[in-house]
VMD Tcl script that draws the C-alpha trace (Angstrom):
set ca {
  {0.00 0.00 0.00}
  {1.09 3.36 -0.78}
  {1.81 5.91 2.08}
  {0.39 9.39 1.40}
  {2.00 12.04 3.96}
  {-0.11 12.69 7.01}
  {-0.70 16.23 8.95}
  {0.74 16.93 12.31}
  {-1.59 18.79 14.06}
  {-5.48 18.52 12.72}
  {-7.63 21.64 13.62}
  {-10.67 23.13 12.45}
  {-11.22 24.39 8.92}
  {-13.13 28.35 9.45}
  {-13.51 30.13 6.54}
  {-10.67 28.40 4.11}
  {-8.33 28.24 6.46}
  {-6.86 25.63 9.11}
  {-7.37 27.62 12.50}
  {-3.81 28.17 14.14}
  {-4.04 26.29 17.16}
  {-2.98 28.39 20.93}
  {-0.56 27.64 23.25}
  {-3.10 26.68 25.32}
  {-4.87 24.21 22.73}
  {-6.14 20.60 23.97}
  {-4.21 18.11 21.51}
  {-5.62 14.81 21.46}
  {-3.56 12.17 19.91}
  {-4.16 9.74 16.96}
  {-3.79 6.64 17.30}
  {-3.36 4.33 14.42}
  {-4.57 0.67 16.01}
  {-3.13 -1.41 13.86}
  {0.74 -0.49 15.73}
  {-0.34 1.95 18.44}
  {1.65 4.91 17.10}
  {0.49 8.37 17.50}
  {0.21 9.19 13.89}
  {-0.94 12.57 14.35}
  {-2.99 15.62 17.13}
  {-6.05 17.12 16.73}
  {-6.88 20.13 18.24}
  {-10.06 20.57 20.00}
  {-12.13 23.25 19.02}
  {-12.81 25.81 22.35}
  {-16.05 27.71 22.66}
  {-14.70 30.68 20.78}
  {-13.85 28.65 18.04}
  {-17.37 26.81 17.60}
  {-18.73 30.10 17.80}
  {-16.82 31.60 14.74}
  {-17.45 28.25 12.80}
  {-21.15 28.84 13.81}
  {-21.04 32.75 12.88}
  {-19.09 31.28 9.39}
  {-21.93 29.04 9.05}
  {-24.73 31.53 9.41}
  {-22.74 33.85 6.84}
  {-22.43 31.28 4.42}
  {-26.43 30.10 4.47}
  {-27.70 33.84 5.06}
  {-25.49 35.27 1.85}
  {-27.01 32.50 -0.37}
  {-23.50 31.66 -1.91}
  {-24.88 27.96 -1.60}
  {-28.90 28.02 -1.58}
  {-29.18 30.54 -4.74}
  {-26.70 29.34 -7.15}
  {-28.45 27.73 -9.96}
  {-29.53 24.07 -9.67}
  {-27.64 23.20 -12.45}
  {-24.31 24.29 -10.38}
  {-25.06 23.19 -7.17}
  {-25.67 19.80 -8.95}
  {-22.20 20.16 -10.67}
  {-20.46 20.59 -7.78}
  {-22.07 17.63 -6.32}
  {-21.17 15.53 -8.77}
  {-17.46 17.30 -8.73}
  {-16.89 15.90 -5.15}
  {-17.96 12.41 -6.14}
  {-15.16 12.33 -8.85}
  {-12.52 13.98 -6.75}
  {-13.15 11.38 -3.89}
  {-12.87 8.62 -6.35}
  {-9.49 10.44 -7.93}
  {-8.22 10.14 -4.78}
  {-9.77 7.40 -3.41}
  {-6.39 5.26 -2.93}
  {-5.54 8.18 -0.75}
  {-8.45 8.09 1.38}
  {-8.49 4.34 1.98}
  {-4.62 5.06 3.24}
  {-5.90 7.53 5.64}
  {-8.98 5.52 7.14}
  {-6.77 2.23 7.13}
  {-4.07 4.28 9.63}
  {-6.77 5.98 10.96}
  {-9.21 3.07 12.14}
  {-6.96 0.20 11.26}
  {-9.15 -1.43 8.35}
  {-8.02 -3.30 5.85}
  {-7.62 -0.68 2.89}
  {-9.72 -2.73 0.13}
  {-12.33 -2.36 3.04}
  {-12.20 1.70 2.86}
  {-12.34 1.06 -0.81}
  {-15.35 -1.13 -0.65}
  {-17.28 1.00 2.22}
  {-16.07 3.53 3.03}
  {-15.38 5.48 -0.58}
  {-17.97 3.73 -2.36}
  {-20.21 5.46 0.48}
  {-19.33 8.46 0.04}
  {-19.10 8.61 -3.96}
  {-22.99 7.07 -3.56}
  {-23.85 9.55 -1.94}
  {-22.93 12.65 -3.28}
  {-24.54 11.14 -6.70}
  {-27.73 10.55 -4.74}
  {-27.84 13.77 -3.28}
  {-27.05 15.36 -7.18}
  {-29.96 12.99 -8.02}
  {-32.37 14.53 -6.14}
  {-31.20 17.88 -6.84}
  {-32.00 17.24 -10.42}
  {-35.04 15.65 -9.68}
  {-36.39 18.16 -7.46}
  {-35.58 20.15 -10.05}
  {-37.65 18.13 -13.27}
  {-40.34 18.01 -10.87}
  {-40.97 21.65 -10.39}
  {-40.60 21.98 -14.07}
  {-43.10 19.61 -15.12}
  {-45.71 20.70 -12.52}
}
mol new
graphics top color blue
foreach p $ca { graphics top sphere $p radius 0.5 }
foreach p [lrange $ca 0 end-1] q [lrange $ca 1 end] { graphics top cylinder $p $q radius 0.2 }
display resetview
């Protein structure tokens, strides 16, 4: 199996950007189970920091950058996340095999498959939704 290169330090992603973590940070290790090695930290989020990925949130959904785009985009993109996850699928059966310590042909088999399913279902119904409002 191929080894893809792993982050130090996992925090929260606000507005684009990793947050820096503080000094004062709670790091929580990663363990991969398959040897017991700490294969990474991730840094819990503190109540300041939920509330600017809330406040993000709330920005996003109020200035409609997601809800008003055209079907037809917000279908595309969709669908655009399906193929990237299968592009890099090997990739993300590496990481889920050192992070949970499954076999990787099971994160290819569950795991990916899962997700590429459904992204396509949810671009599905988008269309759908869509025909339906046409036709009635």
């Amino acid at each position: 199996m191929k080894h893809y290169p792993l982050r130090e330090t996992v925090s929260s992603f606000i507005d684009g950007t990793f947050v820096v973590p503080s000094l004062h940070s709670h790091r929580i290790d990663v363990v991969n189970p398959a040897n017991e090695a700490v294969i990474a930290q991730l840094i819990e989020a503190d109540a300041a920091e939920v509330d600017r990925s809330v406040q993000s949130a709330r920005k996003a959904f109020e200035d409609g950058r997601w809800h008003r785009l055209p079907q037809e985009r917000r279908t595309a993109v969709l669908r655009r996340i399906s193929e990237l996850t299968q592009q890099h699928a090997d990739e993300l059966c590496y990481l889920e095999s050192v992070d949970l310590g499954i076999p990787a042909a099971q994160g290819q088999g569950t795991v990916v498959s899962r997700v590429v399913r459904n992204f396509n279902f949810y671009a599905d119904h988008l269309s759908q939704a869509a025909e339906r409002g046409a036709a009635g």
